[in-house]
VOGU-3710 file (C-alpha; in Angstrom, 3 decimals, decimal comma):
1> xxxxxxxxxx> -87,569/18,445/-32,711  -87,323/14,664/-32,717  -89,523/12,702/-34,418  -92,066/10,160/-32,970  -90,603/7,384/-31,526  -93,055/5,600/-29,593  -92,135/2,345/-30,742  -88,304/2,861/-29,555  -87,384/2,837/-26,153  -84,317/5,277/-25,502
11> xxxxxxxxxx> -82,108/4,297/-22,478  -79,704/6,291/-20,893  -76,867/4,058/-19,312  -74,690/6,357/-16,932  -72,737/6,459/-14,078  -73,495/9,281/-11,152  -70,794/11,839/-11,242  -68,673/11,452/-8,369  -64,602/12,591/-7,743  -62,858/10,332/-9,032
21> xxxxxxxxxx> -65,141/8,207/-10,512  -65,209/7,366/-13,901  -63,104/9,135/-16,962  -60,193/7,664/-15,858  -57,665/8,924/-18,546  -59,186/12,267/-18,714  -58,273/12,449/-15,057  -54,944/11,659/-15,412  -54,573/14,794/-17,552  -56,787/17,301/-16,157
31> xxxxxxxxxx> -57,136/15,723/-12,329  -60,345/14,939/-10,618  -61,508/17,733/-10,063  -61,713/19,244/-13,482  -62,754/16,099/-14,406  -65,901/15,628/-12,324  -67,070/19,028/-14,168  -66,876/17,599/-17,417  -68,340/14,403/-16,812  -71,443/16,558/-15,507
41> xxxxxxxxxx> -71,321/18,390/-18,409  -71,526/16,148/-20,867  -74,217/13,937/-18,682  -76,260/16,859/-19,388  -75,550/17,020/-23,103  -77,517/13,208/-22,938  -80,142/14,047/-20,872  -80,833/17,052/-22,929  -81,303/14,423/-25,524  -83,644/12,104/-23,601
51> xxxxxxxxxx> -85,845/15,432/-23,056  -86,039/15,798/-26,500  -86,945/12,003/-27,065  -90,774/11,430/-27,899  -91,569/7,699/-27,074  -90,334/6,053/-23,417  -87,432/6,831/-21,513  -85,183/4,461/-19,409  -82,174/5,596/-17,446  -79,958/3,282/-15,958
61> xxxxxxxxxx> -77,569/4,083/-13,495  -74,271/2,078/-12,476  -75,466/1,740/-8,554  -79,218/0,860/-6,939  -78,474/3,552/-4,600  -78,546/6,173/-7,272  -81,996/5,826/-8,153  -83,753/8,325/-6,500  -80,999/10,469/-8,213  -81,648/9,209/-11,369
71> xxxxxxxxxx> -85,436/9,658/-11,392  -84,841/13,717/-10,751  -82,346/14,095/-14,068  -85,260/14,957/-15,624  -88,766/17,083/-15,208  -91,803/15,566/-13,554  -93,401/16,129/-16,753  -90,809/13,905/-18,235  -92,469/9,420/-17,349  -89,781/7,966/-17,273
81> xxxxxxxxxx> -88,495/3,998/-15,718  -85,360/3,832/-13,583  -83,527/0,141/-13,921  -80,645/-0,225/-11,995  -77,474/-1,947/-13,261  -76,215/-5,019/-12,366  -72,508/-6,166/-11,318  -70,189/-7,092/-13,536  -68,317/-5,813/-16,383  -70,232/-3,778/-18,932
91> xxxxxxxxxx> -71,127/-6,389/-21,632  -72,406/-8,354/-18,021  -74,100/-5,091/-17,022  -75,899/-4,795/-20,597  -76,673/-7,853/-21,261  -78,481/-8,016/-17,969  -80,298/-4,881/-18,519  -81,481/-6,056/-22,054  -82,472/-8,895/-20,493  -84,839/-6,950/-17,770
101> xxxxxxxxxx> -86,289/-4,236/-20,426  -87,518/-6,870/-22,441  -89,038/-9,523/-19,639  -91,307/-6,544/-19,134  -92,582/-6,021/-22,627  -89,659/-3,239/-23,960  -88,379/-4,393/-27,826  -86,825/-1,764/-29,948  -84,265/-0,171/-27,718  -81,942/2,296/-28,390
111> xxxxxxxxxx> -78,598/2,656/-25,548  -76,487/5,853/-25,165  -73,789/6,764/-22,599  -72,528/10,151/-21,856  -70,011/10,265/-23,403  -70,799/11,214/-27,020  -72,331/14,817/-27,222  -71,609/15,232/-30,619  -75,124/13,175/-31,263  -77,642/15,161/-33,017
121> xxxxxxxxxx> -81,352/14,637/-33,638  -80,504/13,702/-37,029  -78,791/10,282/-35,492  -81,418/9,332/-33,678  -83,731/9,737/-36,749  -81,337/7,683/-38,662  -81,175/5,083/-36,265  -84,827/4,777/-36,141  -85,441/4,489/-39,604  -82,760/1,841/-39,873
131> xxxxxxxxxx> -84,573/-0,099/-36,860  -87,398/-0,696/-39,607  -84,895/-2,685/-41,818  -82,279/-4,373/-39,503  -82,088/-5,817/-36,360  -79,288/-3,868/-35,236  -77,943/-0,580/-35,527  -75,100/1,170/-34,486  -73,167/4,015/-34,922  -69,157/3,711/-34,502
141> xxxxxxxxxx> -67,022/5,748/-32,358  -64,087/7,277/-33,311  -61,739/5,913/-30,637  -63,047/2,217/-31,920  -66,022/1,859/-29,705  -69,312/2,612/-29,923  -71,434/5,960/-29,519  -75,043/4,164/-29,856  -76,001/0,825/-29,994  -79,539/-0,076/-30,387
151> xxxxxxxxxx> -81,497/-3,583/-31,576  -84,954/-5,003/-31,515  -83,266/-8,137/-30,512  -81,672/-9,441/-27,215  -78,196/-8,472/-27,404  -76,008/-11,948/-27,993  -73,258/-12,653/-24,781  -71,076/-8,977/-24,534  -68,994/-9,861/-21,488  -66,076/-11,547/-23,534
161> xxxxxxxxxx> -65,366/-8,515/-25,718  -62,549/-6,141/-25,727  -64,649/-3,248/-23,543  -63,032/0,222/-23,463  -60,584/-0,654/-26,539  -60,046/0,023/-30,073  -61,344/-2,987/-30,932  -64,692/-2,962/-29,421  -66,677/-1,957/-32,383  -65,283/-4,519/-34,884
171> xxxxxxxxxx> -65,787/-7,533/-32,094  -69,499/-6,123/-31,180  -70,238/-6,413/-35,379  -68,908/-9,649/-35,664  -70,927/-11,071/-32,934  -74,307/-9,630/-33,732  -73,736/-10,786/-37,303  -72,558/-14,503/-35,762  -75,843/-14,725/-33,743  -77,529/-13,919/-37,402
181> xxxxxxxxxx> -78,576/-10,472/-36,715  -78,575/-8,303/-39,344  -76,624/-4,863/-38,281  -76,406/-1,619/-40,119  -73,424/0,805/-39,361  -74,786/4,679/-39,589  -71,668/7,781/-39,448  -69,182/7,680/-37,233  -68,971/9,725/-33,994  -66,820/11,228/-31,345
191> xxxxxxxxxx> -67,053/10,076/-28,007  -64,889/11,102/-24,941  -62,390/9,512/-23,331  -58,799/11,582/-23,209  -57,862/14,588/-23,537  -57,117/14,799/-27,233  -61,118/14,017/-27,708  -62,388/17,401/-25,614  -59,859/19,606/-27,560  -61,914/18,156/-31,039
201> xxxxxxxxxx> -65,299/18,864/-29,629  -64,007/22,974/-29,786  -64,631/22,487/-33,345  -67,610/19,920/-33,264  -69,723/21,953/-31,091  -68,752/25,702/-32,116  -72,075/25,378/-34,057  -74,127/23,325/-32,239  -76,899/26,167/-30,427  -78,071/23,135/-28,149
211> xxxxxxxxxx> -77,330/25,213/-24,697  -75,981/21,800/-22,763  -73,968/21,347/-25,850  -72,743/25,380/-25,674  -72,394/24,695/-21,565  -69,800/22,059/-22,326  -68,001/24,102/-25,205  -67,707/27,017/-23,045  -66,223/24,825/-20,038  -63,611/23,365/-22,229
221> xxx> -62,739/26,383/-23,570  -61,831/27,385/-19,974  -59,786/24,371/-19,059
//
């Protein structure tokens, strides 16, 4: 079990899987159709990490019209805030978000995809702890990008950096550290993109007993 982490806000940032939408470089290699399976495979690997999460729970999908869908991802039991994302590209889209969350009294927020299912409990722990020391945390991918990015700051202007390339990680640091916010950089993960990244999580997840995490392994084991 997570820890208590009512003073972070964890928000989900995710597109609705739809054919050909999304994952376009896995689709090139495995076609839309295949492709729309794994992309609702490995949204469920996140959400099965926001039902773990103990303090509040935003999800933020790519279109207004997916709301409704969004606030049935998870249980009624489950409180949890839907906020929309805006237009733009996705340093726009976050930066816009941020913005939001915080006008309405959320500070200490922590932003996945879903697109890293290698994240463990033991992440999220770190990241919180590290929240208590710095004013940003993140935790690199292995493609270049990032797999989580959280702050108890507004996030400085995103929309100029190099989104969806090896070089996103690097800018994002420099730029956090330029608007003087202190940023500490916990163990790199995998997140997925091609092809080449679901072949590696056959040996990242062959432990892992979390059952969205064994869904996915089992599905690319298929493919």
């Amino acid at each position: 079990m997570m820890p208590d982490m009512k003073q972070s806000t964890l928000v989900l940032v995710c597109k609705r899987p739809k054919v050909g939408v999304g994952k376009q470089r896995l689709a090139a290699r495995l076609g839309r159709e295949k492709t729309l399976v794994i992309a609702e495979a490995l949204l469920d690997c996140a959400l099965e990490d926001a039902a773990e999460w103990q303090g509040p729970i935003v999800i933020a999908p790519a279109d207004d019209v997916d709301s409704e869908w969004a606030v049935s991802l998870l249980p009624e039991s489950r409180q949890i805030e839907v906020f929309p994302q805006k237009i733009g590209n996705l340093g726009q889209r976050l930066n816009a978000l941020d913005k939001s969350l915080r006008s309405v009294g959320y500070s200490q927020l922590v932003y996945i995809g879903s697109d890293a299912p290698v994240l463990q409990s033991l992440d999220y722990i770190a990241c919180q702890q590290s929240l208590q020391y710095h004013d940003t945390v993140l935790i690199p991918a292995s493609d270049g990008g990032v797999a989580l990015m959280a702050s108890n700051l507004h996030w400085p202007a995103l929309a100029d950096l190099p989104w969806s390339t090896s070089q996103l990680g690097k800018a994002l640091v420099v730029r956090c550290k330029d608007a003087g916010q202190s940023v500490a950089l916990l163990e790199q993960r995998t997140d997925v993109d091609e092809f080449a990244d679901c072949v590696k999580l056959i040996s990242d997840l062959n432990d892992d007993p979390r059952p969205a995490r064994q869904a996915l392994l089992k599905l690319i084991k298929s493919i």
